[in-house]
C-alpha positions, -999 to +999 in steps of 0.1 A: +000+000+000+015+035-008+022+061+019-001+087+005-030+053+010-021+052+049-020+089+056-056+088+042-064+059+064-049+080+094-070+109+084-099+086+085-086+081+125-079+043+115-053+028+136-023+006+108-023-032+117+013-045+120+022-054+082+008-015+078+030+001+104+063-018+092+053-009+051+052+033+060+081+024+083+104+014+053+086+040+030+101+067+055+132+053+053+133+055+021+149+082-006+124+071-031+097+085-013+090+126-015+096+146+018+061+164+014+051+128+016+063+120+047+055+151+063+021+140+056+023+107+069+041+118+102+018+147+110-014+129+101-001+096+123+009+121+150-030+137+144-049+104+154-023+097+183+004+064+178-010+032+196+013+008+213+011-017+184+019+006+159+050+024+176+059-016+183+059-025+148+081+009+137+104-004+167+111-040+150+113-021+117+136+001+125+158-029+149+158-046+117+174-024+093+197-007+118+235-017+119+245-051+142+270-042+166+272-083+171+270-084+215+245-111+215+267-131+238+264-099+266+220-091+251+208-114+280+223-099+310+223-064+296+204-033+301+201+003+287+186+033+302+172+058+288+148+087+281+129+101+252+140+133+262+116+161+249+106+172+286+126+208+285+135+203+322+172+207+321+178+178+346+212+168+349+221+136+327+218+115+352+214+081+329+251+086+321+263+085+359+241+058+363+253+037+335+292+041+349+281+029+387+260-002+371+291-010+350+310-006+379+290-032+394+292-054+368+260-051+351+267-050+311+251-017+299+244-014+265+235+029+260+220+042+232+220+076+227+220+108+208+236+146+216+218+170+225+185+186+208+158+194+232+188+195+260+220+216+264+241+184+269+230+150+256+240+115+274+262+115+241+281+148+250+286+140+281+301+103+272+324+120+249+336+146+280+347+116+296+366+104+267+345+074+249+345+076+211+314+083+198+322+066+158+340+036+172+336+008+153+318-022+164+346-043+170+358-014+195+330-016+208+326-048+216+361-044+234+348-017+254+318-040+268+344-068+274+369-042+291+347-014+310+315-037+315+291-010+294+293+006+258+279+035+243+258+028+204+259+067+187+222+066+173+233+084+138+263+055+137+235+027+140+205+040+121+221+051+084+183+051+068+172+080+097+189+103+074+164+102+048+144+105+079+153+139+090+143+165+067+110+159+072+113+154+110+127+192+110+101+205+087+079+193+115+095+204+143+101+242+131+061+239+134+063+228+167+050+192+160+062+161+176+064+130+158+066+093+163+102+097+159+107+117+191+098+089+208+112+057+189+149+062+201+144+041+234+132+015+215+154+004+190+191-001+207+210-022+179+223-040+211+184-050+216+195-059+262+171-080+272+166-054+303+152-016+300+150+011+325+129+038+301+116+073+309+090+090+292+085+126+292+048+123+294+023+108+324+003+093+291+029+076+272+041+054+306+015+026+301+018+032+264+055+023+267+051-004+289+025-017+265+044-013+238+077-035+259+057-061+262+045-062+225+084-061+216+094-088+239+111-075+268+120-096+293+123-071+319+122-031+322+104+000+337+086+028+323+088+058+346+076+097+344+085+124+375+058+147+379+070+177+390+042+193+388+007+198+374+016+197+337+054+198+340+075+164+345+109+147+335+120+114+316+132+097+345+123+091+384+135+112+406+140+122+442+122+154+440+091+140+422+061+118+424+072+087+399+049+074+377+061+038+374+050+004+353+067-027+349+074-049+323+079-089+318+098-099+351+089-066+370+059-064+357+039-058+391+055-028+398+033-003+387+028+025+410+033+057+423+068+053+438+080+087+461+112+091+476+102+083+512+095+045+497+131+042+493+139+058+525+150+089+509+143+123+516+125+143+489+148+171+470+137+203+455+138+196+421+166+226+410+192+203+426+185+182+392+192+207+368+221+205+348+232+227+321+263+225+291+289+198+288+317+218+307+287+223+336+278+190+338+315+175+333+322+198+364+288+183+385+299+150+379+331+153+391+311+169+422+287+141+424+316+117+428+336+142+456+304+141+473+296+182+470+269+181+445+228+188+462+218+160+477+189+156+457+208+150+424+230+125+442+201+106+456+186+105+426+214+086+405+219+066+438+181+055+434+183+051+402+211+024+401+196+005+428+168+003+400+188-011+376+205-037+402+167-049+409+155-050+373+185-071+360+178-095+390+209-082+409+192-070+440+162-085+456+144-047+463+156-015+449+162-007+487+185-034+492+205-016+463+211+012+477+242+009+502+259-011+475+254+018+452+263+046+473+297+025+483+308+024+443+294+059+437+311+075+466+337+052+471+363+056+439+344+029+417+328+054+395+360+077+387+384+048+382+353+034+356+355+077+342+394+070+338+397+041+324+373+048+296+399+078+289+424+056+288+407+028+267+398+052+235+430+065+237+450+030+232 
Protein backbone atom coordinates (compact mmCIF):
# COMPACT_ATOMS: atom_id res chain seq x y z
CA UNK A 1 0.00 0.00 0.00
CA UNK A 2 1.48 3.51 -0.77
CA UNK A 3 2.23 6.08 1.88
CA UNK A 4 -0.13 8.68 0.46
CA UNK A 5 -3.04 5.27 1.03
CA UNK A 6 -2.05 5.19 4.91
CA UNK A 7 -2.01 8.85 5.58
CA UNK A 8 -5.64 8.79 4.19
CA UNK A 9 -6.36 5.91 6.39
CA UNK A 10 -4.89 7.95 9.37
CA UNK A 11 -7.02 10.87 8.39
CA UNK A 12 -9.86 8.61 8.54
CA UNK A 13 -8.58 8.12 12.49
CA UNK A 14 -7.87 4.29 11.46
CA UNK A 15 -5.28 2.78 13.64
CA UNK A 16 -2.34 0.59 10.76
CA UNK A 17 -2.27 -3.22 11.70
CA UNK A 18 1.35 -4.45 11.98
CA UNK A 19 2.17 -5.39 8.20
CA UNK A 20 0.79 -1.51 7.83
CA UNK A 21 3.04 0.07 10.37
CA UNK A 22 6.27 -1.80 9.24
CA UNK A 23 5.33 -0.89 5.12
CA UNK A 24 5.17 3.27 6.05
CA UNK A 25 8.10 2.37 8.34
CA UNK A 26 10.41 1.40 5.32
CA UNK A 27 8.65 4.00 2.99
CA UNK A 28 10.07 6.75 5.52
CA UNK A 29 13.23 5.27 5.29
CA UNK A 30 13.26 5.51 2.06
CA UNK A 31 14.93 8.24 -0.56
CA UNK A 32 12.39 7.10 -3.08
CA UNK A 33 9.73 8.45 -1.30
CA UNK A 34 9.03 12.63 -1.48
CA UNK A 35 9.64 14.60 1.78
CA UNK A 36 6.09 16.36 1.35
CA UNK A 37 5.05 12.82 1.61
CA UNK A 38 6.33 12.05 4.73
CA UNK A 39 5.53 15.07 6.29
CA UNK A 40 2.08 14.03 5.57
CA UNK A 41 2.25 10.66 6.93
CA UNK A 42 4.13 11.75 10.18
CA UNK A 43 1.79 14.69 11.02
CA UNK A 44 -1.37 12.88 10.08
CA UNK A 45 -0.14 9.57 12.29
CA UNK A 46 0.93 12.06 14.99
CA UNK A 47 -2.99 13.65 14.44
CA UNK A 48 -4.87 10.44 15.45
CA UNK A 49 -2.27 9.70 18.32
CA UNK A 50 0.40 6.36 17.85
CA UNK A 51 -1.05 3.21 19.61
CA UNK A 52 1.33 0.83 21.32
CA UNK A 53 1.15 -1.70 18.45
CA UNK A 54 1.88 0.60 15.88
CA UNK A 55 4.99 2.38 17.64
CA UNK A 56 5.91 -1.62 18.26
CA UNK A 57 5.92 -2.51 14.84
CA UNK A 58 8.15 0.86 13.70
CA UNK A 59 10.44 -0.39 16.66
CA UNK A 60 11.12 -3.97 15.03
CA UNK A 61 11.25 -2.10 11.74
CA UNK A 62 13.64 0.06 12.51
CA UNK A 63 15.81 -2.87 14.88
CA UNK A 64 15.82 -4.60 11.70
CA UNK A 65 17.42 -2.40 9.34
CA UNK A 66 19.67 -0.73 11.84
CA UNK A 67 23.51 -1.70 11.87
CA UNK A 68 24.46 -5.11 14.23
CA UNK A 69 27.05 -4.19 16.62
CA UNK A 70 27.24 -8.33 17.12
CA UNK A 71 27.04 -8.36 21.55
CA UNK A 72 24.51 -11.14 21.54
CA UNK A 73 26.69 -13.05 23.76
CA UNK A 74 26.39 -9.91 26.56
CA UNK A 75 22.03 -9.14 25.12
CA UNK A 76 20.83 -11.38 27.97
CA UNK A 77 22.35 -9.90 30.95
CA UNK A 78 22.28 -6.41 29.62
CA UNK A 79 20.43 -3.29 30.10
CA UNK A 80 20.13 0.33 28.70
CA UNK A 81 18.64 3.31 30.24
CA UNK A 82 17.25 5.76 28.82
CA UNK A 83 14.80 8.69 28.06
CA UNK A 84 12.87 10.13 25.24
CA UNK A 85 14.04 13.26 26.15
CA UNK A 86 11.57 16.15 24.94
CA UNK A 87 10.63 17.22 28.60
CA UNK A 88 12.60 20.75 28.48
CA UNK A 89 13.49 20.27 32.15
CA UNK A 90 17.19 20.74 32.13
CA UNK A 91 17.78 17.81 34.60
CA UNK A 92 21.24 16.84 34.87
CA UNK A 93 22.08 13.56 32.69
CA UNK A 94 21.77 11.51 35.19
CA UNK A 95 21.43 8.10 32.86
CA UNK A 96 25.11 8.62 32.14
CA UNK A 97 26.33 8.50 35.95
CA UNK A 98 24.15 5.81 36.28
CA UNK A 99 25.32 3.70 33.47
CA UNK A 100 29.18 4.11 34.86
CA UNK A 101 28.09 2.94 38.74
CA UNK A 102 26.00 -0.19 37.08
CA UNK A 103 29.09 -1.04 35.00
CA UNK A 104 30.99 -0.62 37.87
CA UNK A 105 28.98 -3.22 39.40
CA UNK A 106 29.18 -5.42 36.80
CA UNK A 107 25.98 -5.08 35.07
CA UNK A 108 26.73 -4.97 31.12
CA UNK A 109 25.12 -1.71 29.88
CA UNK A 110 24.38 -1.41 26.46
CA UNK A 111 23.52 2.92 25.98
CA UNK A 112 21.95 4.22 23.24
CA UNK A 113 22.03 7.63 22.70
CA UNK A 114 22.02 10.77 20.84
CA UNK A 115 23.59 14.58 21.55
CA UNK A 116 21.78 16.96 22.55
CA UNK A 117 18.51 18.56 20.75
CA UNK A 118 15.85 19.37 23.22
CA UNK A 119 18.84 19.50 26.05
CA UNK A 120 22.04 21.55 26.39
CA UNK A 121 24.09 18.38 26.93
CA UNK A 122 22.99 15.04 25.58
CA UNK A 123 24.03 11.50 27.41
CA UNK A 124 26.20 11.46 24.07
CA UNK A 125 28.12 14.80 25.04
CA UNK A 126 28.62 14.01 28.06
CA UNK A 127 30.09 10.27 27.24
CA UNK A 128 32.38 11.97 24.94
CA UNK A 129 33.65 14.56 27.98
CA UNK A 130 34.67 11.59 29.56
CA UNK A 131 36.59 10.45 26.73
CA UNK A 132 34.53 7.43 24.90
CA UNK A 133 34.48 7.58 21.14
CA UNK A 134 31.39 8.30 19.75
CA UNK A 135 32.16 6.56 15.77
CA UNK A 136 33.97 3.59 17.19
CA UNK A 137 33.61 0.79 15.35
CA UNK A 138 31.81 -2.18 16.39
CA UNK A 139 34.65 -4.28 17.05
CA UNK A 140 35.82 -1.36 19.46
CA UNK A 141 33.00 -1.56 20.76
CA UNK A 142 32.58 -4.80 21.60
CA UNK A 143 36.06 -4.43 23.37
CA UNK A 144 34.78 -1.66 25.40
CA UNK A 145 31.85 -3.98 26.82
CA UNK A 146 34.44 -6.84 27.41
CA UNK A 147 36.89 -4.23 29.15
CA UNK A 148 34.73 -1.44 31.04
CA UNK A 149 31.48 -3.69 31.46
CA UNK A 150 29.12 -0.95 29.35
CA UNK A 151 29.28 0.55 25.81
CA UNK A 152 27.87 3.54 24.33
CA UNK A 153 25.84 2.81 20.36
CA UNK A 154 25.93 6.74 18.71
CA UNK A 155 22.16 6.57 17.30
CA UNK A 156 23.35 8.42 13.84
CA UNK A 157 26.32 5.50 13.66
CA UNK A 158 23.50 2.69 13.97
CA UNK A 159 20.54 4.01 12.15
CA UNK A 160 22.14 5.11 8.43
CA UNK A 161 18.32 5.13 6.85
CA UNK A 162 17.19 8.01 9.68
CA UNK A 163 18.94 10.28 7.37
CA UNK A 164 16.36 10.16 4.79
CA UNK A 165 14.40 10.47 7.91
CA UNK A 166 15.34 13.87 8.97
CA UNK A 167 14.33 16.49 6.66
CA UNK A 168 11.04 15.90 7.23
CA UNK A 169 11.32 15.43 11.03
CA UNK A 170 12.69 19.24 11.03
CA UNK A 171 10.12 20.55 8.71
CA UNK A 172 7.91 19.32 11.51
CA UNK A 173 9.55 20.42 14.32
CA UNK A 174 10.07 24.19 13.11
CA UNK A 175 6.10 23.93 13.36
CA UNK A 176 6.33 22.79 16.74
CA UNK A 177 4.96 19.19 15.99
CA UNK A 178 6.22 16.06 17.55
CA UNK A 179 6.41 13.02 15.84
CA UNK A 180 6.64 9.28 16.30
CA UNK A 181 10.22 9.67 15.93
CA UNK A 182 10.72 11.72 19.07
CA UNK A 183 9.75 8.89 20.84
CA UNK A 184 11.23 5.66 18.93
CA UNK A 185 14.93 6.16 20.11
CA UNK A 186 14.38 4.10 23.38
CA UNK A 187 13.21 1.50 21.54
CA UNK A 188 15.38 0.40 18.96
CA UNK A 189 19.08 -0.14 20.69
CA UNK A 190 20.96 -2.18 17.89
CA UNK A 191 22.27 -4.02 21.11
CA UNK A 192 18.43 -5.00 21.62
CA UNK A 193 19.45 -5.87 26.15
CA UNK A 194 17.09 -8.00 27.22
CA UNK A 195 16.64 -5.41 30.30
CA UNK A 196 15.17 -1.60 30.00
CA UNK A 197 15.02 1.10 32.48
CA UNK A 198 12.92 3.77 30.11
CA UNK A 199 11.58 7.34 30.88
CA UNK A 200 8.97 9.02 29.17
CA UNK A 201 8.47 12.57 29.17
CA UNK A 202 4.84 12.26 29.40
CA UNK A 203 2.35 10.79 32.39
CA UNK A 204 0.29 9.25 29.14
CA UNK A 205 2.93 7.59 27.25
CA UNK A 206 4.10 5.41 30.59
CA UNK A 207 1.48 2.59 30.12
CA UNK A 208 1.76 3.22 26.42
CA UNK A 209 5.46 2.27 26.67
CA UNK A 210 5.06 -0.43 28.91
CA UNK A 211 2.48 -1.72 26.53
CA UNK A 212 4.41 -1.33 23.76
CA UNK A 213 7.71 -3.47 25.89
CA UNK A 214 5.68 -6.08 26.22
CA UNK A 215 4.47 -6.17 22.53
CA UNK A 216 8.35 -6.14 21.62
CA UNK A 217 9.40 -8.82 23.91
CA UNK A 218 11.13 -7.52 26.76
CA UNK A 219 11.98 -9.60 29.30
CA UNK A 220 12.32 -7.08 31.93
CA UNK A 221 12.16 -3.10 32.18
CA UNK A 222 10.43 0.05 33.70
CA UNK A 223 8.58 2.81 32.31
CA UNK A 224 8.81 5.77 34.65
CA UNK A 225 7.57 9.75 34.45
CA UNK A 226 8.46 12.40 37.47
CA UNK A 227 5.75 14.66 37.90
CA UNK A 228 7.03 17.73 38.96
CA UNK A 229 4.21 19.30 38.79
CA UNK A 230 0.66 19.80 37.35
CA UNK A 231 1.58 19.72 33.65
CA UNK A 232 5.38 19.80 33.98
CA UNK A 233 7.45 16.40 34.51
CA UNK A 234 10.90 14.73 33.51
CA UNK A 235 12.01 11.43 31.62
CA UNK A 236 13.23 9.68 34.55
CA UNK A 237 12.34 9.12 38.38
CA UNK A 238 13.48 11.22 40.61
CA UNK A 239 13.99 12.18 44.20
CA UNK A 240 12.18 15.40 43.98
CA UNK A 241 9.11 13.95 42.22
CA UNK A 242 6.11 11.84 42.40
CA UNK A 243 7.17 8.73 39.86
CA UNK A 244 4.87 7.36 37.70
CA UNK A 245 6.11 3.77 37.44
CA UNK A 246 4.98 0.37 35.26
CA UNK A 247 6.74 -2.65 34.92
CA UNK A 248 7.39 -4.93 32.34
CA UNK A 249 7.94 -8.87 31.82
CA UNK A 250 9.82 -9.86 35.06
CA UNK A 251 8.90 -6.59 36.95
CA UNK A 252 5.86 -6.45 35.73
CA UNK A 253 3.85 -5.77 39.10
CA UNK A 254 5.53 -2.80 39.82
CA UNK A 255 3.28 -0.29 38.66
CA UNK A 256 2.77 2.50 41.04
CA UNK A 257 3.27 5.72 42.30
CA UNK A 258 6.78 5.34 43.76
CA UNK A 259 8.02 8.65 46.06
CA UNK A 260 11.20 9.05 47.58
CA UNK A 261 10.20 8.34 51.20
CA UNK A 262 9.51 4.55 49.70
CA UNK A 263 13.08 4.24 49.29
CA UNK A 264 13.94 5.82 52.48
CA UNK A 265 15.04 8.91 50.85
CA UNK A 266 14.29 12.32 51.60
CA UNK A 267 12.45 14.31 48.85
CA UNK A 268 14.76 17.06 47.05
CA UNK A 269 13.71 20.27 45.50
CA UNK A 270 13.78 19.57 42.10
CA UNK A 271 16.60 22.57 40.98
CA UNK A 272 19.20 20.32 42.63
CA UNK A 273 18.51 18.23 39.19
CA UNK A 274 19.16 20.67 36.83
CA UNK A 275 22.14 20.45 34.82
CA UNK A 276 23.25 22.75 32.11
CA UNK A 277 26.27 22.52 29.09
CA UNK A 278 28.93 19.79 28.82
CA UNK A 279 31.74 21.79 30.67
CA UNK A 280 28.67 22.28 33.63
CA UNK A 281 27.83 19.04 33.77
CA UNK A 282 31.48 17.52 33.33
CA UNK A 283 32.17 19.83 36.42
CA UNK A 284 28.77 18.26 38.46
CA UNK A 285 29.87 15.01 37.90
CA UNK A 286 33.10 15.31 39.14
CA UNK A 287 31.07 16.90 42.23
CA UNK A 288 28.72 14.08 42.38
CA UNK A 289 31.63 11.67 42.84
CA UNK A 290 33.58 14.18 45.57
CA UNK A 291 30.42 14.06 47.31
CA UNK A 292 29.60 18.16 46.95
CA UNK A 293 26.91 18.12 44.50
CA UNK A 294 22.82 18.77 46.22
CA UNK A 295 21.85 16.04 47.73
CA UNK A 296 18.88 15.61 45.66
CA UNK A 297 20.82 15.05 42.37
CA UNK A 298 22.98 12.53 44.20
CA UNK A 299 20.09 10.58 45.56
CA UNK A 300 18.62 10.46 42.58
CA UNK A 301 21.41 8.61 40.53
CA UNK A 302 21.94 6.56 43.77
CA UNK A 303 18.10 5.55 43.45
CA UNK A 304 18.26 5.11 40.19
CA UNK A 305 21.13 2.43 40.10
CA UNK A 306 19.61 0.53 42.79
CA UNK A 307 16.78 0.29 40.05
CA UNK A 308 18.81 -1.13 37.60
CA UNK A 309 20.47 -3.75 40.19
CA UNK A 310 16.67 -4.89 40.94
CA UNK A 311 15.54 -5.00 37.30
CA UNK A 312 18.46 -7.07 35.99
CA UNK A 313 17.77 -9.46 39.02
CA UNK A 314 20.89 -8.16 40.91
CA UNK A 315 19.17 -7.04 44.02
CA UNK A 316 16.19 -8.53 45.64
CA UNK A 317 14.43 -4.69 46.25
CA UNK A 318 15.55 -1.48 44.88
CA UNK A 319 16.21 -0.73 48.72
CA UNK A 320 18.51 -3.43 49.19
CA UNK A 321 20.52 -1.63 46.28
CA UNK A 322 21.07 1.23 47.65
CA UNK A 323 24.24 0.94 50.21
CA UNK A 324 25.94 -1.07 47.52
CA UNK A 325 25.35 1.84 45.24
CA UNK A 326 26.32 4.61 47.33
CA UNK A 327 29.74 2.52 48.26
CA UNK A 328 30.81 2.38 44.33
CA UNK A 329 29.43 5.88 43.65
CA UNK A 330 31.10 7.52 46.65
CA UNK A 331 33.75 5.16 47.15
CA UNK A 332 36.28 5.63 43.93
CA UNK A 333 34.43 2.92 41.75
CA UNK A 334 32.82 5.44 39.53
CA UNK A 335 36.00 7.67 38.74
CA UNK A 336 38.42 4.82 38.21
CA UNK A 337 35.32 3.42 35.58
CA UNK A 338 35.52 7.68 34.22
CA UNK A 339 39.45 7.01 33.85
CA UNK A 340 39.75 4.07 32.42
CA UNK A 341 37.26 4.76 29.64
CA UNK A 342 39.92 7.85 28.87
CA UNK A 343 42.43 5.61 28.79
CA UNK A 344 40.74 2.76 26.65
CA UNK A 345 39.80 5.22 23.51
CA UNK A 346 42.96 6.48 23.67
CA UNK A 347 45.01 3.05 23.18
Amino acid sequence: MLLEQLTRKLHERCELNAAEAREAALALASPEIAEATKIDFLAALAAKGETADEIAAFAQTYRGVARDPGVQEWAPRALDIVGTGGDHAGGFNVSTLVTLTLAAAGVPVMKHGNAGITSKCGSADLMAAFGLDLQATPEKTRAALRALGYCFFFAPAYHPTFKHIAPARKALAARGQRTIFNILGPLINPGRPANVMLGVYSPALVAKFATTLETLGCPAGIVAHGVIADGRGIDEWTTATDNLVAGVGRVKGATANWTPADFGMARAAFPDLVGGDVATNVALAEAILAGRAPRGLSDTIVAVAAMGLWVTGREPTVASGVPRVRELLFGGAVAKKIADTREFYRS
